[in-house]
C-alpha positions in Angstrom: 14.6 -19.6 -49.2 12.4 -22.4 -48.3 15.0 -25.5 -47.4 13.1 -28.9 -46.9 10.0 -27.2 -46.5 10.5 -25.2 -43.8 10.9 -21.4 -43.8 14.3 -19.6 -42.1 12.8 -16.1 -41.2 16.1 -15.4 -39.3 18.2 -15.5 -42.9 15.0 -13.7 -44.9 14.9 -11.2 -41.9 18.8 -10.7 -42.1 18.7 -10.5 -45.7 16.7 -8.0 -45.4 18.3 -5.2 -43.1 21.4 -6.2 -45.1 19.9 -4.7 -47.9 17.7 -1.9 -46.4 19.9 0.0 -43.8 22.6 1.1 -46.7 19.9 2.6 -48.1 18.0 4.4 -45.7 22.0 5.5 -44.3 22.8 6.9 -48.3 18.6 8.4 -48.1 19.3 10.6 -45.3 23.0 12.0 -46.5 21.6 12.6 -49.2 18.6 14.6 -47.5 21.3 16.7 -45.9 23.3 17.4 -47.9 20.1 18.7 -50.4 18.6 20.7 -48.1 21.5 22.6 -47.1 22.0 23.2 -51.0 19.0 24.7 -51.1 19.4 26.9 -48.1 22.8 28.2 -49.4 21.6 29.1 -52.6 18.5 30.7 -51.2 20.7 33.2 -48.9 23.1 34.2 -51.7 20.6 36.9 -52.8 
């Protein structure tokens, strides 16, 4: 992203939460949603 020679930070930094944020959203459903698996099938006995 380097346009005549000069760096945009604001479009790498935006770029970048763009492509993090989904991720850390789908990380910590998918963290829930594990640990209560486990927990149910620990208490079925």
């Amino acid at each position: 992203m380097n346009f005549g020679g000069e760096w945009h930070w604001e479009i790498l930094v935006t770029a970048s939460v763009i492509t993090t944020v989904p991720m850390i959203i789908l990380f910590f459903i998918g963290q829930r949603s594990f640990v209560e698996g486990i927990a149910t099938t620990g208490s079925k006995g």
